[in-house]
Structures are given as C-alpha cells and as structure tokens.
VEXDO-169692 format. One line per 8 residues: number of its first residue (from 1); their letters; for each residue x, y, z of N, C-alpha, C, O. Coordinates in Angstrom, 3 decimals, decimal comma. Atoms other than C-alpha are relative to their C-alpha. Example, Ala and Ser with C-alpha at 12.3 -4.5 7.8 and 13.67 -1.06 7.14 Angstrom:
% VEXDO-169692
1) AS) 0,890/-1,190/0,000/12,300/-4,500/7,800/0,900/1,200/0,000/1,936/1,181/0,665; -0,820/-1,190/-0,060/13,670/-1,060/7,140/-0,770/1,090/0,730/-0,261/2,198/0,899
***
This chain:
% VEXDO-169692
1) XXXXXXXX) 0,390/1,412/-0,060/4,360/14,640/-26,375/1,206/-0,888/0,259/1,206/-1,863/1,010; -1,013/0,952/-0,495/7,794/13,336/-26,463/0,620/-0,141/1,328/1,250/-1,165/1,592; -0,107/-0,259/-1,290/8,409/14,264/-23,119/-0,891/-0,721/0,894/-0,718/-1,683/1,641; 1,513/0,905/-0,652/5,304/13,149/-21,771/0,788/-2,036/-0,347/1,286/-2,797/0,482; -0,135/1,266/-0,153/6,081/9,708/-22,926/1,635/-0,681/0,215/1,784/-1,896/0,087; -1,217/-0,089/-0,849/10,016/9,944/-21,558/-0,329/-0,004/1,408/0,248/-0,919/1,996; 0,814/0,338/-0,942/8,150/10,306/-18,484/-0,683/-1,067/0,491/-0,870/-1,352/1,674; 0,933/1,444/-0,228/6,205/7,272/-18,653/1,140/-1,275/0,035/1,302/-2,322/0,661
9) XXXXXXXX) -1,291/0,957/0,431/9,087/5,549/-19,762/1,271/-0,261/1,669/1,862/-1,254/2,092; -0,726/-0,355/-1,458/10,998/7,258/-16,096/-0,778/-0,757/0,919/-0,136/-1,178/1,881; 0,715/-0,050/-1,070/8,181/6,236/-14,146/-0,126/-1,302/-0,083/0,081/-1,860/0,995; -0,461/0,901/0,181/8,082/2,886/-15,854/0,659/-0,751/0,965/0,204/-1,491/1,838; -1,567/0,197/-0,508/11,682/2,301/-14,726/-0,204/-0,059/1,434/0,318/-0,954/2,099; -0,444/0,456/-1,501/11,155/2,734/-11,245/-0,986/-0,505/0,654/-1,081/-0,527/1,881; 1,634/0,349/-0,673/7,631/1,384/-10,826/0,096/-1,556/0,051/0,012/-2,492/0,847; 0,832/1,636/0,144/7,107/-1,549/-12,164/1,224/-1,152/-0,856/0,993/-2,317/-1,177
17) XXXXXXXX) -1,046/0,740/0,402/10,354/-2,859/-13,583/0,504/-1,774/0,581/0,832/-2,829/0,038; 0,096/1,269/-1,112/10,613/-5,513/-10,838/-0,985/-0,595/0,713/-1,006/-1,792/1,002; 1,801/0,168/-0,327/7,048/-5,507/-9,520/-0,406/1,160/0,922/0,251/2,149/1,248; 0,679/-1,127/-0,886/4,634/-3,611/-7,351/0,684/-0,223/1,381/0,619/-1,265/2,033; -0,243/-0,149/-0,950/6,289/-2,442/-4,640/-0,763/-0,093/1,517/-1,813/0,489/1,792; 0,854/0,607/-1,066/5,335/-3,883/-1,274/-0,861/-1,208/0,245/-1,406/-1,688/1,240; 1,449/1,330/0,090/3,103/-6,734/-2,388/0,965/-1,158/0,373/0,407/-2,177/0,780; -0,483/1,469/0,483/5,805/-9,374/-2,564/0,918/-0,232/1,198/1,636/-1,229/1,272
25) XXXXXXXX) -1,102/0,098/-1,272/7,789/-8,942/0,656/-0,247/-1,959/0,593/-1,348/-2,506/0,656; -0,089/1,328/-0,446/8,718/-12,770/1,972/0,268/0,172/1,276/1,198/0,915/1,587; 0,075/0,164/-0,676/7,909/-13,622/5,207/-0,287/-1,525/0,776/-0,888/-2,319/0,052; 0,506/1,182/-0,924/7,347/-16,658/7,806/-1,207/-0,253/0,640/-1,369/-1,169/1,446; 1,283/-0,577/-0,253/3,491/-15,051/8,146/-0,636/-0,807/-1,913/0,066/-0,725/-2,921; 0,858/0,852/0,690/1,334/-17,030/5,561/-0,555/1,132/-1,178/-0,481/1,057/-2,405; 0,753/-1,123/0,660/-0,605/-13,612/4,666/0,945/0,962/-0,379/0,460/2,074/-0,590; -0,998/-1,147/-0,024/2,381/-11,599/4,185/0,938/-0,180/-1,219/1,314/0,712/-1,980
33) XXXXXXXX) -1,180/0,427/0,680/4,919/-13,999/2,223/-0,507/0,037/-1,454/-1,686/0,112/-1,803; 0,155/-0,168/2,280/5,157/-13,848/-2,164/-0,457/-0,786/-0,003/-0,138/-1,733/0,716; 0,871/0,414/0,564/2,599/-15,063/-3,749/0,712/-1,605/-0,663/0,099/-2,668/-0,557; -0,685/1,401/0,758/4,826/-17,994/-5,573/-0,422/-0,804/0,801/-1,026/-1,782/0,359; 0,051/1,156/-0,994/4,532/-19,802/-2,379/-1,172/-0,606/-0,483/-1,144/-1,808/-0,748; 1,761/0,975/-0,220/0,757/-20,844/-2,766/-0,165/-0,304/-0,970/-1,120/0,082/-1,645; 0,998/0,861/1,020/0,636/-22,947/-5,209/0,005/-1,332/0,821/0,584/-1,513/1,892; -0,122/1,133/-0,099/-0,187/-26,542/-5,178/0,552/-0,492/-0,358/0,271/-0,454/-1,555
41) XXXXXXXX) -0,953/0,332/0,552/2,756/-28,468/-5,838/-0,955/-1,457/-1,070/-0,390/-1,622/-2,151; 0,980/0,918/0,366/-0,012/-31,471/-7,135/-0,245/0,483/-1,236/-0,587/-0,242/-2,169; 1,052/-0,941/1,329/-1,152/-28,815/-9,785/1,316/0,342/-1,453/1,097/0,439/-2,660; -1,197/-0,720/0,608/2,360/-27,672/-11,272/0,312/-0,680/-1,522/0,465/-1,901/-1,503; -0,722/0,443/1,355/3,457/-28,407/-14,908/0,695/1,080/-0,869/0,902/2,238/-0,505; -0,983/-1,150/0,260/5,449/-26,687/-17,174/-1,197/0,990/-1,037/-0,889/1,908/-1,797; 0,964/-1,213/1,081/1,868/-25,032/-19,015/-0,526/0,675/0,819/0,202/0,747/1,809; 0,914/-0,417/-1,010/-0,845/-23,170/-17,028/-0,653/0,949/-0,913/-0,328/1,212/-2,071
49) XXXXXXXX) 0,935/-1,059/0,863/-3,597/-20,596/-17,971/-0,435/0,390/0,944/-0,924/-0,290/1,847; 0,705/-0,812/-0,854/-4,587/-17,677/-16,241/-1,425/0,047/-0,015/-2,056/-0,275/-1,022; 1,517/-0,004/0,124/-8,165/-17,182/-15,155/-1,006/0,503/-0,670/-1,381/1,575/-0,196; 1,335/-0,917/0,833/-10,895/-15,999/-17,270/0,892/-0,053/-1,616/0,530/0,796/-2,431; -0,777/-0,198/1,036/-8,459/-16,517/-20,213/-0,961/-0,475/-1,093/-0,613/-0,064/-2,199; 0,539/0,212/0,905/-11,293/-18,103/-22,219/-0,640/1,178/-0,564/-0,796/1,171/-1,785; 0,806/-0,673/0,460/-13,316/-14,795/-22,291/0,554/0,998/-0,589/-0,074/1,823/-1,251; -0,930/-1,338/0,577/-10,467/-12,445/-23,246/-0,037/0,306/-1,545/-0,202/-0,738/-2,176
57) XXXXXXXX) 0,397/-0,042/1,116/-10,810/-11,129/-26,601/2,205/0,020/-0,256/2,635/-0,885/-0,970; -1,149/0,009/0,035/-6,636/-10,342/-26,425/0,906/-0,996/0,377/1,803/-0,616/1,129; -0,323/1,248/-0,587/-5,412/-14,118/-25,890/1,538/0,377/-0,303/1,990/0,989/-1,271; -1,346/-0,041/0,353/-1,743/-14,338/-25,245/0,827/-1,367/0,279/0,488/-1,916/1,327; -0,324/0,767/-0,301/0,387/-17,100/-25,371/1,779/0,382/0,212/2,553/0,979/-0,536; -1,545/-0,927/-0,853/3,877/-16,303/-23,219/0,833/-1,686/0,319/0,555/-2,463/1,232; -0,121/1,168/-0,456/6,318/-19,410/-23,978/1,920/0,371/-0,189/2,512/1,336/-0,672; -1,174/-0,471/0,033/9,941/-19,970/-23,501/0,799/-0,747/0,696/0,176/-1,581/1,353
65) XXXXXXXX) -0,642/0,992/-0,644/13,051/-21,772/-21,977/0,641/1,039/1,101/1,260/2,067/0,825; -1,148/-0,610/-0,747/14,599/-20,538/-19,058/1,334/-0,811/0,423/1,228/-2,013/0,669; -1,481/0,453/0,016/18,551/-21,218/-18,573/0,756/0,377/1,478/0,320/1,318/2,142; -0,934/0,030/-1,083/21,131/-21,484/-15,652/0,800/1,232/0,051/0,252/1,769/-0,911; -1,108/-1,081/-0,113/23,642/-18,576/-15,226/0,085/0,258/-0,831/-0,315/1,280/-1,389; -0,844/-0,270/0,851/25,598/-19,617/-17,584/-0,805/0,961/-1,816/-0,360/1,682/-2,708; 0,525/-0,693/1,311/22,839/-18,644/-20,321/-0,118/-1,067/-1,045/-0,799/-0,868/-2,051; 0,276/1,265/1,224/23,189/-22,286/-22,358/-0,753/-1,282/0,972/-1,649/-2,035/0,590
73) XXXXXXXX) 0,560/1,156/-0,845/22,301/-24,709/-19,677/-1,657/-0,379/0,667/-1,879/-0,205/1,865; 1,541/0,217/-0,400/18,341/-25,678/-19,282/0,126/-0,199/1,157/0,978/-0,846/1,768; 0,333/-0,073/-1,827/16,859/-24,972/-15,803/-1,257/-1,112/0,282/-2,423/-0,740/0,151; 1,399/0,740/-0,121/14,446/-27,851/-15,106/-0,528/0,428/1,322/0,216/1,108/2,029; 1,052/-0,061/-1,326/11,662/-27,678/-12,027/0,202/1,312/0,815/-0,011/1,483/2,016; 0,120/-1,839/0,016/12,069/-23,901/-11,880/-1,565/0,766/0,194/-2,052/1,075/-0,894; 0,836/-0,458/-0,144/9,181/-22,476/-10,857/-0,314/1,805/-0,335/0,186/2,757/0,264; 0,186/-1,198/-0,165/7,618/-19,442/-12,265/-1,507/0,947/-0,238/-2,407/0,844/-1,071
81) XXXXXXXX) 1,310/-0,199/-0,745/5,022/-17,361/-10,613/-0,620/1,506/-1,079/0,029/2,552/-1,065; -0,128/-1,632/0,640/3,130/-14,373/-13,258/-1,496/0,518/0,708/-2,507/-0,159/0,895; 1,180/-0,489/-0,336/0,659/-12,159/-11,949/-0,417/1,753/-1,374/0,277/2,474/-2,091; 0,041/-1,408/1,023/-0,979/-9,081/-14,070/-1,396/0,820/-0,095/-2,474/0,289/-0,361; 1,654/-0,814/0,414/-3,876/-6,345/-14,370/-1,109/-0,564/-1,047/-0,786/-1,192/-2,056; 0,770/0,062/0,980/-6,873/-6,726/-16,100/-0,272/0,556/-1,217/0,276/1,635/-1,439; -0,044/-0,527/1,646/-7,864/-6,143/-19,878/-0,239/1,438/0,254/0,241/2,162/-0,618; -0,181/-1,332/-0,081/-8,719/-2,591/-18,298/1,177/0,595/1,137/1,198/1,670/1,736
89) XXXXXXXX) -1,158/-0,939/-1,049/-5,616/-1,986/-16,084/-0,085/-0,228/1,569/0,708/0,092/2,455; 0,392/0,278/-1,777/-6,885/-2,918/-12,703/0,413/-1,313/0,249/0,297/-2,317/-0,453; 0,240/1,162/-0,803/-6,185/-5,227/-10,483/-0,605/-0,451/0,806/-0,664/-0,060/1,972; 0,647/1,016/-0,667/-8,234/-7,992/-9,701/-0,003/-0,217/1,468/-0,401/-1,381/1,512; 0,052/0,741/-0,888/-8,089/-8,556/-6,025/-1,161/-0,184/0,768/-2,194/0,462/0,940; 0,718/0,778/-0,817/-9,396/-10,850/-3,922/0,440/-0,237/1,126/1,343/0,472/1,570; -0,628/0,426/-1,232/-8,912/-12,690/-0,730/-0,861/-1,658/0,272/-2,010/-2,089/0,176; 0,590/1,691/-0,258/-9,076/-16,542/0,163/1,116/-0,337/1,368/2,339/-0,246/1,267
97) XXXXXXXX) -0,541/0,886/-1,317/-7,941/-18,048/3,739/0,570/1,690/0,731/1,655/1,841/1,293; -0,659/-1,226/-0,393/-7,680/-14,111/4,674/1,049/0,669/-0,638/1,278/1,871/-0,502; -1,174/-1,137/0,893/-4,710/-13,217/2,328/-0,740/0,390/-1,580/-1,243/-0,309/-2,459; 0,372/-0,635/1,647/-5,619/-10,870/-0,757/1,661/-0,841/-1,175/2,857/-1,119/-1,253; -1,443/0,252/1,194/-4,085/-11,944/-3,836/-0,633/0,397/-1,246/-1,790/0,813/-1,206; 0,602/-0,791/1,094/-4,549/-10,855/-7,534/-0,697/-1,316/-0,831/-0,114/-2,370/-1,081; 0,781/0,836/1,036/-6,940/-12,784/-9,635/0,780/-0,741/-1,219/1,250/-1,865/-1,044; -1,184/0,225/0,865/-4,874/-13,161/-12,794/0,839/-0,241/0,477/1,444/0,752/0,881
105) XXXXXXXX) -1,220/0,565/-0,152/-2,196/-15,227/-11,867/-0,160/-1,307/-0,041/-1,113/-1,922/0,438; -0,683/1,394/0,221/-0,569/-18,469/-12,809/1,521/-0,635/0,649/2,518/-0,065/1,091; -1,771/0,378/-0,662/2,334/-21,064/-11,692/0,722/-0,850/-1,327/0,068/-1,791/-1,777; -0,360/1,459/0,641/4,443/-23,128/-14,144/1,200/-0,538/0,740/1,590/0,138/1,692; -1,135/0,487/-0,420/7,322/-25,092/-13,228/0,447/-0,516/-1,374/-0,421/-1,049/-2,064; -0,681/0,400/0,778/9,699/-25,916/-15,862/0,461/-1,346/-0,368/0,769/-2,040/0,601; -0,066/1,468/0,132/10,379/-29,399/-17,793/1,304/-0,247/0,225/2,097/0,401/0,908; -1,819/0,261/-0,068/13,705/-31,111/-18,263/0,695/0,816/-1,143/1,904/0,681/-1,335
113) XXXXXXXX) -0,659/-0,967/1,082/14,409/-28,606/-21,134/-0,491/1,072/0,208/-0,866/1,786/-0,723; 0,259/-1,285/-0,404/13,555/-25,911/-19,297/-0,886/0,791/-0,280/-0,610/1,969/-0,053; 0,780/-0,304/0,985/10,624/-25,092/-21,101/-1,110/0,657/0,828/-1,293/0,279/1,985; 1,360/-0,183/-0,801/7,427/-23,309/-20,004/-0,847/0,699/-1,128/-0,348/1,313/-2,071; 0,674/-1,292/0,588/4,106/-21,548/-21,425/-1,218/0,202/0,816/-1,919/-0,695/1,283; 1,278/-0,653/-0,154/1,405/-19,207/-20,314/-0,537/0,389/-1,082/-0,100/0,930/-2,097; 0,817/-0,305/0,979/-1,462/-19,029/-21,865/-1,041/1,637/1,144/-1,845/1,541/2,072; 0,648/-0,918/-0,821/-2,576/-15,237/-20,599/-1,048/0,809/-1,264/-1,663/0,328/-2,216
121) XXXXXXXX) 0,320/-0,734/1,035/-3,808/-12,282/-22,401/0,714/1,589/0,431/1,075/1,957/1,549; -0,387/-1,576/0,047/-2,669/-8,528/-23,029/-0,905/0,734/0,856/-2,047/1,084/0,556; 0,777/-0,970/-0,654/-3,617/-6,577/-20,194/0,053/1,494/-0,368/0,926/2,103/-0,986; -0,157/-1,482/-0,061/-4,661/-3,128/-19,919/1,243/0,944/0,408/2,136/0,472/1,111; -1,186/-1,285/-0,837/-2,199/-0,056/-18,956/-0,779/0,516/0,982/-1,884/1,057/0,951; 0,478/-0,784/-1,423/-2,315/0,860/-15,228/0,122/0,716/-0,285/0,366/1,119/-1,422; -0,625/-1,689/-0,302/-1,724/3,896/-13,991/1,986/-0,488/0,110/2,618/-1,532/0,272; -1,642/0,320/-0,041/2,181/4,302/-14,008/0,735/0,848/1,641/0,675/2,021/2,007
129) XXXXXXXX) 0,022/-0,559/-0,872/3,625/4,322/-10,759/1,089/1,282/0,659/2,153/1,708/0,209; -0,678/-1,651/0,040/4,705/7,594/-9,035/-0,183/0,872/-0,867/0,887/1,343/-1,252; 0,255/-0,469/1,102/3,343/9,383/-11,508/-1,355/0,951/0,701/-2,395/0,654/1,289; 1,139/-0,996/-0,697/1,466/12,526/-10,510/-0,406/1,486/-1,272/0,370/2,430/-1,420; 1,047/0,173/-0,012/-1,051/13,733/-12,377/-0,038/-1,670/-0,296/0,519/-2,243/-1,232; 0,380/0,923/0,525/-2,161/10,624/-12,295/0,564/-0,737/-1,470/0,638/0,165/-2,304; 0,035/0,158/2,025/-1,314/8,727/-16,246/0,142/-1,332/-0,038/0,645/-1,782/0,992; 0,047/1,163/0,477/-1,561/5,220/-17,816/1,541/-0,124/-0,250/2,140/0,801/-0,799
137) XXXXXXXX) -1,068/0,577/-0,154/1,538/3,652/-17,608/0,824/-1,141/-1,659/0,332/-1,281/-2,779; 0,423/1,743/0,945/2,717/0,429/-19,884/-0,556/-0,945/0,234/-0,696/-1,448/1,348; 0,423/1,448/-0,675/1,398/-2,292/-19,834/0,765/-1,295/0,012/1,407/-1,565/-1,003; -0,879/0,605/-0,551/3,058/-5,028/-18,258/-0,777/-1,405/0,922/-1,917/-1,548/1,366; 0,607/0,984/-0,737/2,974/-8,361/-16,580/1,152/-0,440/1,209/2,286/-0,063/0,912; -0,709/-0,326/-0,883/4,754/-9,053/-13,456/0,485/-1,778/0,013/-0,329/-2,700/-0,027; -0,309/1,413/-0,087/7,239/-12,426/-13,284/1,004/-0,174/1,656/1,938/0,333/2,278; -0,876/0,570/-1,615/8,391/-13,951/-9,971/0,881/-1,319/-0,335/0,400/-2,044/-1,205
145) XXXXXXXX) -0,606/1,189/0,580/10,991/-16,824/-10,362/0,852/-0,791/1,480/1,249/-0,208/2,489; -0,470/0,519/-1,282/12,383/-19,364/-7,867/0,420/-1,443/-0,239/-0,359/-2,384/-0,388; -0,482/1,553/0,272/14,885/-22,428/-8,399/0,053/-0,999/0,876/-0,070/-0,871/2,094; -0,045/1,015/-1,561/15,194/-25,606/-6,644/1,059/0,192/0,727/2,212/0,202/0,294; -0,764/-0,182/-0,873/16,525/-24,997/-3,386/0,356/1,190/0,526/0,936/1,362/1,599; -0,545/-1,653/-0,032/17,033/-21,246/-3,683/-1,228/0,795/0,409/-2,356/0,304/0,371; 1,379/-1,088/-0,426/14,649/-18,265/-2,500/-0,053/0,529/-1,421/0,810/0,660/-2,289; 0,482/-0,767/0,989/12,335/-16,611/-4,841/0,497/1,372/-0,008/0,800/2,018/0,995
153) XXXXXXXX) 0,071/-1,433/0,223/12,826/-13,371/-6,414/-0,456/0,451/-1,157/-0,677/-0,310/-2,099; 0,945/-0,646/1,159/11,231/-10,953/-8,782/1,079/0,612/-1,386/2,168/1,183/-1,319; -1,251/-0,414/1,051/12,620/-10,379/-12,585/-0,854/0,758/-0,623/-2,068/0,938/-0,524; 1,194/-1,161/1,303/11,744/-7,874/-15,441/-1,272/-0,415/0,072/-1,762/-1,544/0,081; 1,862/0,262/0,738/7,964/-7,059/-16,036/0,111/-0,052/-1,026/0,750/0,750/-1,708; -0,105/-0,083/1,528/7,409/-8,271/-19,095/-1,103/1,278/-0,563/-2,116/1,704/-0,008; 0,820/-1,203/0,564/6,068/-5,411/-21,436/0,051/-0,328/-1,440/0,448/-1,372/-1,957; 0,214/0,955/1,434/5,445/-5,650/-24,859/0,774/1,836/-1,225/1,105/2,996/-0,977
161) XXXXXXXX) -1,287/-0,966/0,617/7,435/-3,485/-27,562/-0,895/0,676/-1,102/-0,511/1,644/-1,760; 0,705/-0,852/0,865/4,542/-2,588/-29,677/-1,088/1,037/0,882/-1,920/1,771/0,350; 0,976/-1,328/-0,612/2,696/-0,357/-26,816/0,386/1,268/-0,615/1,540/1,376/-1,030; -0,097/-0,777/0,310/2,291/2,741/-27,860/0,765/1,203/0,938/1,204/2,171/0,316; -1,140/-0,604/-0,673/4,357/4,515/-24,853/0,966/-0,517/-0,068/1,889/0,237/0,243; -1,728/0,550/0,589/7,412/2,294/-25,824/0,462/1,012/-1,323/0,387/0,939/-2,550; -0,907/-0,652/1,268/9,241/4,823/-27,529/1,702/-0,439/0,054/2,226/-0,805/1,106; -1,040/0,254/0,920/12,456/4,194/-29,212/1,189/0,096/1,228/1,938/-0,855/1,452
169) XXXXXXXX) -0,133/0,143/-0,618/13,853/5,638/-26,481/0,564/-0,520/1,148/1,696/-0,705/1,594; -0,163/1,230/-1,284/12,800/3,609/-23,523/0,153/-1,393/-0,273/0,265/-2,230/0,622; -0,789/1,010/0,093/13,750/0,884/-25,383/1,372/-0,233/0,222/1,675/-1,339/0,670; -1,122/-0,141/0,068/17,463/1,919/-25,538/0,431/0,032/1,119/1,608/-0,294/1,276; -0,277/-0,377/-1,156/17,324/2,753/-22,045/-0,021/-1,513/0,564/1,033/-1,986/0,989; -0,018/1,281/-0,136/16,099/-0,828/-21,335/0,978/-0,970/-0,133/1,388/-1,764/0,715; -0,965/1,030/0,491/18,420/-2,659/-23,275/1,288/0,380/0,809/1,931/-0,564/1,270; -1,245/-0,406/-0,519/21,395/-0,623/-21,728/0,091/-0,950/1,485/1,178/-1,319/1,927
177) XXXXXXXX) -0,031/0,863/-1,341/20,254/-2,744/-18,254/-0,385/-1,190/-0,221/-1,099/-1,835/0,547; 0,265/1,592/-0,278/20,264/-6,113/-19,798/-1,668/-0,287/0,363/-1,886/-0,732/1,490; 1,208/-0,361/-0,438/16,475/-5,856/-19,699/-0,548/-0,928/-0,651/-0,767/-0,789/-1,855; 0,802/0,966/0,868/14,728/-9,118/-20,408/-1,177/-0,473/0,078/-1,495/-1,662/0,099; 1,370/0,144/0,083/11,372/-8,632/-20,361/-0,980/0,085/-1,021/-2,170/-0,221/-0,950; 0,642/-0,384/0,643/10,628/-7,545/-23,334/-0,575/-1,054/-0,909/0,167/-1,929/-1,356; 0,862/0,910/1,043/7,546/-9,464/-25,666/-0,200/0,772/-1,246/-0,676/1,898/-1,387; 0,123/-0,215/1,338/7,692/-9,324/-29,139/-1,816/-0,409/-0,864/-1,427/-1,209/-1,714
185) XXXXXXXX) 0,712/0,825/0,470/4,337/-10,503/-30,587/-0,252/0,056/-0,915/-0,241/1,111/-1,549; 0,498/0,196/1,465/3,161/-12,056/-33,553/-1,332/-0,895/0,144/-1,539/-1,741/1,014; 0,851/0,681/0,304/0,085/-13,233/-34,811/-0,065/-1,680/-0,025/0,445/-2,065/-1,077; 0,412/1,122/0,399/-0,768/-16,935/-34,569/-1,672/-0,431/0,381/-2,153/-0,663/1,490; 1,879/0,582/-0,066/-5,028/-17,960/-35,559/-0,266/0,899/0,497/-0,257/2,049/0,057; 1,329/-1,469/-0,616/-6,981/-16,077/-33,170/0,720/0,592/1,488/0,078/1,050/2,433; -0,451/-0,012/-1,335/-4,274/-15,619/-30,422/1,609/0,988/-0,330/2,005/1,250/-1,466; -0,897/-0,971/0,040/-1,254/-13,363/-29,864/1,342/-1,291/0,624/1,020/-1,904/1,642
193) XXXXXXXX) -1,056/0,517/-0,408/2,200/-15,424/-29,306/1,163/0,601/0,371/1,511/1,382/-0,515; -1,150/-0,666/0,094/5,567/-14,184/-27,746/0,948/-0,933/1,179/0,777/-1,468/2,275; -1,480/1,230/-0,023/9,000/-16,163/-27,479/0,913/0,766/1,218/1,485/1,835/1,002; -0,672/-0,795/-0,854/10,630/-15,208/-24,276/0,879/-0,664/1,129/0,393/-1,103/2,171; -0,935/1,203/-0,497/14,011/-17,107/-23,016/0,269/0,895/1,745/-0,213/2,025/1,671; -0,403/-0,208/-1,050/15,003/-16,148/-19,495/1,187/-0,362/0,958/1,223/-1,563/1,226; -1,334/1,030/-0,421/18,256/-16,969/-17,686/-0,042/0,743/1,594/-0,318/1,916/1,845; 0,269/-0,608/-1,383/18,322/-16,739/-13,729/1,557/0,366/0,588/2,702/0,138/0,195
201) XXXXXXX) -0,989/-0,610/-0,645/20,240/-15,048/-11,296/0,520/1,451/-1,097/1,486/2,142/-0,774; -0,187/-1,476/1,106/20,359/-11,920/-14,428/-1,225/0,480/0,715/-2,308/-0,055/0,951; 0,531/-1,168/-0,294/19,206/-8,871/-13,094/-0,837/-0,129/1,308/-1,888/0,497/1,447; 1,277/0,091/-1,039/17,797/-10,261/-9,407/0,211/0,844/1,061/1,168/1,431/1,567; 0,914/-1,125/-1,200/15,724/-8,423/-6,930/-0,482/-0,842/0,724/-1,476/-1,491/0,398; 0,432/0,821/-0,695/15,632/-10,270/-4,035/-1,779/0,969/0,899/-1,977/2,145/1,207; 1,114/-0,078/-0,790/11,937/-10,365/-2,247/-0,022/0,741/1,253/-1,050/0,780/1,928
***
C-alpha cells in the first residue's frame, strides 16, 4: 500500500502539479488561448463563486492575500483564474462561442491588499495522470495567475493535506519544491475554510 500511494504521489508530481497538460496553451486564436482570458472585466472583484456551489454538500471557502516577489508587498488587480473537477472527479465540460471550457471555474481579481476569496467546494479525485492501470489521483484544484501588464501563467494545484493519498511522504517531497498549494482546512458552520497566501513569480510555468 505504501508504494501504491508513492505512486500516486509520482504521478501527482508530474500530472497535475501545474495543470492539465495541453488545455492552457496561450494563443492569438480565441478557442485555443487560457482560459483566464474570458472573463468579463465588468464582472471582476476580489470574491467570486463557482457554479453550482449552492448544491454542493462539500462547500469550500479558498481565501487569501497574494504578494509581489518580494513575499511582503500586496499585489493589487491581480487576477486569478481557478478551474476544478467535479464532486465526483470529472470534468465538467462544455462549450460556448465554439470553445470548450470546464464548468467549475471562477475569476477574482485582487483588492488593494491583495486579498481574494473563492467560494468553491472539495472536488472529487480524478484519475491521476499517467497513471496506468488506470487510479484516482488527489484531489486538486487548478490556479492560473496573471499580473497587471504581465502574461498569465499556471501555479501549484492546490490540494488539500488531509486526502487520504497525501502521505507524509509526498508532503516532504512537496515542501522540498517550495510547493504552495497546499489547503489546510478547518471547519467553519456548515462550510469548509482554507487560508492560502500566494506570492508571484514563485515557482512559474509559463502557458
């Protein structure tokens, strides 16, 4: 078993660490370019809520400041783009104006204190990719980020530290790469909360 989930933990690592490979390529093609692009700039604030979030029984609330380089300096009008599987692991897609995109997803843009929250929920575990037989993966949510003036790019999937394939481990392995994705959660009322600071230009994967 411990093996098995060292495995998941490998497959993890090269799957989904940064996002799904292929989806996010940026282009000058409408149907082609990262998803960040399409929002409505009209719509943007520093909250948002993914779709169907009222019916989820696993409500999550994902809030947090993101910072400049340096790591102390608030990033205002930062835009950041999350997309993520459903409560069973799948993804949602669709298609509107001819481009597919994933259902679950939100935009915020950041205040003057750098601040943002999603209100999502705990998705399911995909499959984990590269991973043959087939196997459920972690579960994970995928963050895109993009400052004023600068091109987007993709940072840690956030994952959460109480899944049950997070072993001890693939935490250690994580942390060794500056790995800041990880959600802690705690109980608040009837909803799941987790505190998660972000600082840009750490750890990017350009588009």
């Amino acid at each position: 078993m411990k093996n098995l989930l060292t495995f998941f933990c490998a497959a993890f690592l090269m799957g989904v660490v940064y996002s799904q490979n292929g989806q996010d390529n940026v282009s000058e093609d409408y149907k082609n370019r990262s998803p960040i692009y399409d929002y409505t700039e009209a719509t943007l604030s520093s909250v948002d809520t993914i779709p169907g979030y009222a019916g989820q029984a696993e409500k999550l609330k994902i809030t947090g400041t993101i910072y400049q380089s340096d790591g102390v300096t608030p990033a205002k009008d930062v835009i950041l783009f999350i997309y993520q599987p459903n409560e069973d692991g799948e993804y949602d897609n669709r298609k509107q104006n001819d481009k597919k995109y994933v259902y679950h997803r939100a935009w915020v843009k950041t205040d003057a204190n750098g601040n943002y929250t999603f209100y999502t929920f705990v998705p399911g575990a995909s499959y984990a990719a590269n991973a043959f037989p087939r196997r459920r993966g972690l579960k994970h949510i995928h963050p895109i980020v993009m400052a004023p003036g600068e091109e987007a790019y993709k940072l840690d999937a956030f994952v959460f530290s109480d899944d049950p394939l997070m072993t001890n481990r693939c935490k250690k392995k994580l942390n060794k790469q500056e790995f800041q994705g990880m959600l802690n959660l705690e109980q608040e009322g009837g909803l799941f909360v987790a505190h998660r600071d972000l600082v840009l230009n750490s750890q990017q994967a350009d588009l």
